[in-house]
C-alpha positions in Angstrom: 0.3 38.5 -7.1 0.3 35.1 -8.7 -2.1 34.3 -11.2 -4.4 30.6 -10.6 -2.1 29.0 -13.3 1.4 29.9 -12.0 0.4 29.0 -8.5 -0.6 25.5 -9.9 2.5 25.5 -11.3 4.5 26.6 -8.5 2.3 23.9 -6.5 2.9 20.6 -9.0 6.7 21.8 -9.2 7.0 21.6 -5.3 5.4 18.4 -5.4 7.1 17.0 -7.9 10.2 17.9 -6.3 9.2 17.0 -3.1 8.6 13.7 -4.0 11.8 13.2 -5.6 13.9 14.2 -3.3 12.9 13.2 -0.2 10.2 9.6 -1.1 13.9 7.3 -2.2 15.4 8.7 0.4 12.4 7.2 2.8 12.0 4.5 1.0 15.7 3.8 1.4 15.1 4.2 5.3 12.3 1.7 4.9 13.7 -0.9 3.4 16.6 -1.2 6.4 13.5 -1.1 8.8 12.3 -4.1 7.0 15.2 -5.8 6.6 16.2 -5.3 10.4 12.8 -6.5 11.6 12.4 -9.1 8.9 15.7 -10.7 8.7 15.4 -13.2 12.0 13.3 -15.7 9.2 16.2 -16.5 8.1 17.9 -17.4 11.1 15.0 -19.3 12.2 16.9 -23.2 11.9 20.3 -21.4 13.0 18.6 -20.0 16.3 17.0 -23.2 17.0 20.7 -25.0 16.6 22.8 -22.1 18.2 20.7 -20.7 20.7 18.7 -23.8 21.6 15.0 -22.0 20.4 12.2 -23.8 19.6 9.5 -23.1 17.6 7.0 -21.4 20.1 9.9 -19.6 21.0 10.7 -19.0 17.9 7.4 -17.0 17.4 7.2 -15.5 20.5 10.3 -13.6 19.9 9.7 -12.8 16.6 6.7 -11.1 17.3 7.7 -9.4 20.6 9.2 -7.0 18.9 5.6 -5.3 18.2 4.9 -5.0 21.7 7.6 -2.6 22.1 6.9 -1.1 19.0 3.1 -0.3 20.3 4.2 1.2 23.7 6.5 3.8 22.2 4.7 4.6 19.0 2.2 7.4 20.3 4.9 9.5 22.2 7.5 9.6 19.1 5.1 10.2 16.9 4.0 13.1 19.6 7.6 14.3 19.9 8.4 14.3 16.0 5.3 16.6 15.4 7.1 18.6 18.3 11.2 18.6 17.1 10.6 18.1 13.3 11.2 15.2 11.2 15.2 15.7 10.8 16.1 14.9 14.2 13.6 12.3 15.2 13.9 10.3 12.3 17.6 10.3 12.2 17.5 9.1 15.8 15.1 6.5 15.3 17.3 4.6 12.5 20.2 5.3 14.6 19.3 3.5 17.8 17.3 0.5 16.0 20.8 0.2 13.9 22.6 -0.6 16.7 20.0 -2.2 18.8 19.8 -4.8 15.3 23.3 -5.4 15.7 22.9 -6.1 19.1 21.1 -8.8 17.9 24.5 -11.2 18.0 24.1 -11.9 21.6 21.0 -13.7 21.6 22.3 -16.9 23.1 18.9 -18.6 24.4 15.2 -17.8 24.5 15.4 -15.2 27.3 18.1 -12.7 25.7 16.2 -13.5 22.1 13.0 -12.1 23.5 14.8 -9.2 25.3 16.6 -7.9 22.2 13.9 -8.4 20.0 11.8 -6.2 22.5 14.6 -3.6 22.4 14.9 -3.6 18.7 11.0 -2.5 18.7 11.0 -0.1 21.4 14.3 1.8 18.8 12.0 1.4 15.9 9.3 2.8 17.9 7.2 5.7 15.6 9.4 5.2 12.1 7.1 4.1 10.1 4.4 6.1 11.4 6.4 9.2 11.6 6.9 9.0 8.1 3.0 9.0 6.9 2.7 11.8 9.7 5.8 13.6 7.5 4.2 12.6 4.2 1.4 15.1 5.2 3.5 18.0 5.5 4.9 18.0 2.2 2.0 16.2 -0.2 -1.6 17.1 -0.7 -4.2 14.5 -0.4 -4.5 13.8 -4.3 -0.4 12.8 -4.8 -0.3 11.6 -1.6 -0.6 7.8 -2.6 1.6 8.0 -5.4 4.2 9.9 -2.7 3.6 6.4 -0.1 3.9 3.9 -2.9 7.6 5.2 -3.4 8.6 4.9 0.1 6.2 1.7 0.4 8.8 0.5 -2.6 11.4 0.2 0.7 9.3 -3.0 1.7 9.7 -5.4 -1.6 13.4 -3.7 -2.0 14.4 -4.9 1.0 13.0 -8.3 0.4 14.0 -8.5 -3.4 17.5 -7.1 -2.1 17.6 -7.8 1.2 16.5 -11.7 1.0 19.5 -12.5 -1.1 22.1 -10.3 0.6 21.2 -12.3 4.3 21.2 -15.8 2.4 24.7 -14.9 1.4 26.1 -13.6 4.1 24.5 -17.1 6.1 26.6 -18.8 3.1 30.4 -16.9 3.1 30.6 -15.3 6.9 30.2 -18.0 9.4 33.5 -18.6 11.2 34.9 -15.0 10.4 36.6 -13.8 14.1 35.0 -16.8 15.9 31.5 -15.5 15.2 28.4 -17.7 13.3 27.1 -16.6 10.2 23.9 -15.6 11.7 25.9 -13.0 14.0 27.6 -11.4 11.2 24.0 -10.6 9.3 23.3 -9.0 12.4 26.2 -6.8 12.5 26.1 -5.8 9.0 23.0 -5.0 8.4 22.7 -2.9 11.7 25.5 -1.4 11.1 24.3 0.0 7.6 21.2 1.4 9.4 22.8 3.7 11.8 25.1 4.7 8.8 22.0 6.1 7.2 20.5 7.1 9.9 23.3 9.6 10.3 23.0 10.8 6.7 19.4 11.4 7.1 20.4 14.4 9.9 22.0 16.5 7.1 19.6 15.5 4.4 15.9 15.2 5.9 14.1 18.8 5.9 11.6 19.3 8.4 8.6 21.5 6.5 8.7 22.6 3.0 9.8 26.4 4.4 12.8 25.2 5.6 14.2 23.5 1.8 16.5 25.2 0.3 15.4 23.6 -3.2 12.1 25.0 -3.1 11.8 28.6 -4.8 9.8 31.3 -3.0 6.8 30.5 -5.0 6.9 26.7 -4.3 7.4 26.7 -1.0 4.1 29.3 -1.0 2.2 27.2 -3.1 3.1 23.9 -1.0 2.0 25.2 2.4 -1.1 27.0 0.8 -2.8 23.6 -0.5 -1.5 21.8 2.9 -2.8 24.6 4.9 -6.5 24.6 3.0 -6.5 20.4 3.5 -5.6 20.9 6.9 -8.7 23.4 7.7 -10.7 20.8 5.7 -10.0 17.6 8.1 -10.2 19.7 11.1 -14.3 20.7 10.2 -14.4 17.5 9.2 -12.7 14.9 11.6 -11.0 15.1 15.1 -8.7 18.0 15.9 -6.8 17.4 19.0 -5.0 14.4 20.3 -7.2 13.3 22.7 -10.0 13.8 20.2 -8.3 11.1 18.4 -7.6 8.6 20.5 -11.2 8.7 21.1 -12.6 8.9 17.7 -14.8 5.3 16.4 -13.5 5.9 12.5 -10.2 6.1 14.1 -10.4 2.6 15.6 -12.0 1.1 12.6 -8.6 2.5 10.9 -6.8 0.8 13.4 -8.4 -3.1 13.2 -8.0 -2.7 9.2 -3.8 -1.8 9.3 -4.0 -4.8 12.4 -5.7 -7.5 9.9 -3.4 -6.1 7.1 0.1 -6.8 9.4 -1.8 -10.2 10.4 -1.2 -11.3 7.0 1.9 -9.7 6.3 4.2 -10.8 8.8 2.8 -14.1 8.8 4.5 -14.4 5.4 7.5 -12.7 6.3 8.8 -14.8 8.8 7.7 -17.8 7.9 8.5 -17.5 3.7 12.6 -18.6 3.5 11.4 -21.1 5.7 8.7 -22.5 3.5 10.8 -22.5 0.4 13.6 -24.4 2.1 11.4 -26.8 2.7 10.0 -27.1 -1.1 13.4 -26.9 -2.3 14.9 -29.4 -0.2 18.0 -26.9 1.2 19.4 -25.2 4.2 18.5 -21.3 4.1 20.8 -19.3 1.9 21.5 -17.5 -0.8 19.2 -20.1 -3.5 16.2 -19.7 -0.9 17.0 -16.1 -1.3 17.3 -15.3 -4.6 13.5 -17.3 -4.3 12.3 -15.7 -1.7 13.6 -12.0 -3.6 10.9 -13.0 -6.5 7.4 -12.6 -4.8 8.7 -9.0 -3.6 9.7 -8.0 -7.3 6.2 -9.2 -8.3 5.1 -6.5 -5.7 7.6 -3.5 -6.3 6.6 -3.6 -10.0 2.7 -3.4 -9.2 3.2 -1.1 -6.6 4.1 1.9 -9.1 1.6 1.0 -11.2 -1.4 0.5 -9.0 -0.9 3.7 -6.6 -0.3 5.9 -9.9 -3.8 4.6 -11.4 -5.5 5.2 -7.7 -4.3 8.6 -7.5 -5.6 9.6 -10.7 -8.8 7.8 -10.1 -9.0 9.2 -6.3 -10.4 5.5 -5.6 -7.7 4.4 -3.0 -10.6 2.3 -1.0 -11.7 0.5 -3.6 -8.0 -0.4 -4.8 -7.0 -1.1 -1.7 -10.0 -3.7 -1.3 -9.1 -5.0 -4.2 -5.3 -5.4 -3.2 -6.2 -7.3 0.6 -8.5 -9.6 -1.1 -5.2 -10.5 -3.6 -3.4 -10.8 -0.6 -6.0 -13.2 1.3 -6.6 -15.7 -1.9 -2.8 -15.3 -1.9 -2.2 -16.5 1.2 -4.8 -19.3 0.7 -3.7 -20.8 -2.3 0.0 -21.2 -1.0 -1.5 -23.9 1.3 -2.5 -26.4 -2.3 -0.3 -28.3 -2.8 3.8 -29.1 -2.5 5.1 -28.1 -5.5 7.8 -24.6 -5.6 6.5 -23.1 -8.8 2.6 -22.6 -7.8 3.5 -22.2 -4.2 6.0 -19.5 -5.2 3.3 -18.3 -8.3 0.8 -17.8 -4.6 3.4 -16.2 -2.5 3.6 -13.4 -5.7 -0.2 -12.9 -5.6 0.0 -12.5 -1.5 2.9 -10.3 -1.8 1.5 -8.0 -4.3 -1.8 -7.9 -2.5 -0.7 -6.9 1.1 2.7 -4.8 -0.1 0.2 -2.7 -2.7 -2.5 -2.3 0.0 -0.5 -0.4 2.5 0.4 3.1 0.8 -3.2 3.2 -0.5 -5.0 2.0 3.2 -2.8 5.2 4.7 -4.0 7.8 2.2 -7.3 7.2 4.1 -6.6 8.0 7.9 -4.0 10.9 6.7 -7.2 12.5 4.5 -9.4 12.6 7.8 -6.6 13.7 10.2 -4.7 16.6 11.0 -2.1 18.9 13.5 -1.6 16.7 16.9 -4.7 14.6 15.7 -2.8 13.2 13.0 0.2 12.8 15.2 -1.6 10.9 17.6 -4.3 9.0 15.6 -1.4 7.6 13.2 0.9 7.1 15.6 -2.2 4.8 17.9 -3.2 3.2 14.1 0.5 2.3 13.5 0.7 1.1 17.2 -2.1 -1.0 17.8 -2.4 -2.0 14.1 1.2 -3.3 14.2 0.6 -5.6 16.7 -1.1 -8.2 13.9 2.6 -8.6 13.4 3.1 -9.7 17.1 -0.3 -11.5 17.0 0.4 -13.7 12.9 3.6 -16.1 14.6 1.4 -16.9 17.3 -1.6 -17.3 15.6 -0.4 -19.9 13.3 1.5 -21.5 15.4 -1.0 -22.0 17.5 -3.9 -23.2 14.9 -0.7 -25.2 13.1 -0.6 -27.3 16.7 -4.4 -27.1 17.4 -5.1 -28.7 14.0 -1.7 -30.6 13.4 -1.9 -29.0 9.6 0.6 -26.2 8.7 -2.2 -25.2 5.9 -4.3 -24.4 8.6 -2.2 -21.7 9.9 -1.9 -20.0 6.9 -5.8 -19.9 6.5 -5.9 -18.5 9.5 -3.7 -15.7 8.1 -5.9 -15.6 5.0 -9.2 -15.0 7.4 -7.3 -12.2 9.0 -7.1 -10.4 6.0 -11.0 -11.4 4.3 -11.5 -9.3 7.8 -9.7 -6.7 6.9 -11.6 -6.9 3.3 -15.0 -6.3 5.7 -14.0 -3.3 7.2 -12.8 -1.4 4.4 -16.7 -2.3 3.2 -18.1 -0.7 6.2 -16.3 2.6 6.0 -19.5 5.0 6.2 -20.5 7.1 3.1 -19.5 10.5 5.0 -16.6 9.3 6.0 -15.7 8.5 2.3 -16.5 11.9 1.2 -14.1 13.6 3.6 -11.4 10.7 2.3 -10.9 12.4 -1.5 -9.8 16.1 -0.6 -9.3 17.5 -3.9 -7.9 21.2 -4.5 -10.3 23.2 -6.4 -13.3 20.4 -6.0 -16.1 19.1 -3.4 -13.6 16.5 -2.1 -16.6 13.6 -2.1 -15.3 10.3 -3.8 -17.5 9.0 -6.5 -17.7 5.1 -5.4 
């Protein structure tokens, strides 16, 4: 029989082990997500040459790839909680790999669109899948810290990414009679679906099932994820259905949707601003700028999860983080000058990177079972389309205003909305938010 103190032992071992095995691994996975979907702003000017795509094109495509994202996101996330995390996952990288090298043969606006779609539909329930996984292995109270090292994939693939696709755009065009742009594409699919194989033999499915978990840990592990579980079930939706219906659910969902709003209208739209401010064609100098606002973010990220963990305060931190990203997003429209442009672009980055671990430690504390599979999976799904709606959106208020400043306000607004909502989130629900082993589980605001 285990005494209180060796089962909390046993428990923050697990844990501890848990989350350094399997969060780099993740993030890892993340970061080639990011770069996969991310990666066509840089080909932005090269499309338009090679491929004869304009600018509304341009952002229809890029966001297109959310649509099929949204469609597919409910059913993987359905069929993961089914077949386990090893399998699913490793097929998900697999197939988006090669559907991102596929990427080559986009020779006009109609085959753009169509592969961009494609590439969503493979990517369809990763990111999701992985907060649904994060709640089988980590109780509510480490749970943020346990996201911020897999939402560390994000700004690594844009402080490593960015300059890896501005050189290959500088040293691979003409190689075999393909452009540069085509050989980004091949590469960096390519190095997805090699993970993605790796990922069969190394992801574990449940915490009984890892062989580098003792007896005790593994006991301990499933214990405190088994009590949170019973918790969220009195307390929130149980079934899917349940979900899909639940109000607190949908407020979830247009938070994470005013979040992406902001995010992705950065994303594809940054190398592109700095080439502007610097005067040059898109490669590896407007990526070694571009890597700098994401560095600003994958040092804060560490540090701001750790301190909301240990406070339990993830709301208020992560109000905090989308009004940084919002003022962010603002400022970058003063003025023409790189250094308080790029010093803007930090304060954005930080703000909407940060946010995102500590807005999912609040749906995964009120969901649970085929709820959480479904709820997160619908969040993820509908929430992600901001990133289909930001390209539109400011192109649209860019060409209704004839001001590119205006379109980035618009982005900022997207996320002082966001800001609202995490305001409106009801006392009760808060309480059932901060699950705490051994305590009442009510967050002191």
């Amino acid at each position: 029989m285990q005494t209180q103190a060796s089962n909390h032992d046993a428990l923050a071992s697990a844990i501890r082990k848990a989350r350094n095995r399997l969060a780099p691994f993740l993030a890892l996975m993340f970061a080639l997500s990011m770069l996969d979907r991310s990666n066509v702003g840089f080909v932005k000017q090269a499309l338009m040459v090679d491929a004869n795509i304009g600018d509304a094109a341009y952002a229809l495509g890029a966001g297109i790839f959310f649509i099929g994202y949204a469609v597919f996101e409910i059913p993987s996330n359905l069929i993961m909680h089914r077949v386990g995390a090893k399998v699913w996952m490793s097929r998900i990288m697999v197939t988006w790999g090669l559907a991102s090298a596929a990427m080559m043969f986009v020779h006009n606006e109609t085959s753009f669109y169509l592969l961009r779609f494609i590439l969503g539909v493979a990517e369809a329930g990763f990111s999701p899948g992985v907060i649904l996984y994060s709640t089988y292995w980590f109780p509510a109270s480490q749970r943020g810290k346990a996201l911020g090292v897999y939402y560390f994939g994000l700004p690594l693939a844009l402080v490593l990414g960015s300059p890896l696709s501005g050189l290959l755009l500088d040293v691979m065009g003409g190689q075999l009679g393909l452009h540069n742009w085509q050989w980004m594409f091949i590469i960096e699919g390519i190095a997805a679906t090699v993970v993605g194989v790796i990922a069969f033999f190394y992801l574990v499915s449940k915490p009984r099932h890892a062989s580098w978990l003792s007896a005790d840990e593994k006991a301990a592990l499933e214990a405190a994820i088994a009590a949170e579980d019973r918790h969220k079930v009195a307390h929130g939706p149980a079934s899917a259905l349940a979900a899909l219906r639940n109000w607190q659910v949908m407020r979830f969902v247009a938070i994470y949707f005013a979040i992406q709003v902001s995010v992705y209208g950065v994303i594809f739209y940054l190398p592109t601003r700095l080439s502007q401010l610097t005067g040059t064609a898109v490669g590896l100098k407007v990526g070694l700028l571009t890597a700098i606002p994401w560095l600003c973010a994958l040092i804060a990220l560490r540090v701001v999860t750790g301190i909301a963990d240990a406070s339990g305060k993830h709301r208020q931190f992560a109000i905090a983080m989308l009004v940084m990203a919002a003022t962010g997003i603002a400022l970058s429209t003063l003025g023409h000058e790189l250094v308080p442009v790029l010093l803007a672009f930090c304060v954005a980055a930080i703000g909407f990177v940060v946010v995102q671990p500590l807005f999912w430690t609040l749906p995964t504390a009120y969901l649970s079972g085929t709820a959480a599979a479904s709820g997160i999976a619908l969040i993820g799904a509908l929430g992600n389309l901001g990133g289909f709606l930001a390209p539109t959106l400011k192109t649209a208020v860019e060409s209704g205003f004839h001001s590119q400043q205006a379109g980035m306000l618009a982005l900022a607004i997207a996320g002082g909305c966001g800001v609202l909502l995490l305001l409106t989130i009801g006392a009760a629900a808060r309480r059932s938010f901060a699950i705490e082993q051994g305590s009442s589980g009510s967050e002191r605001a």
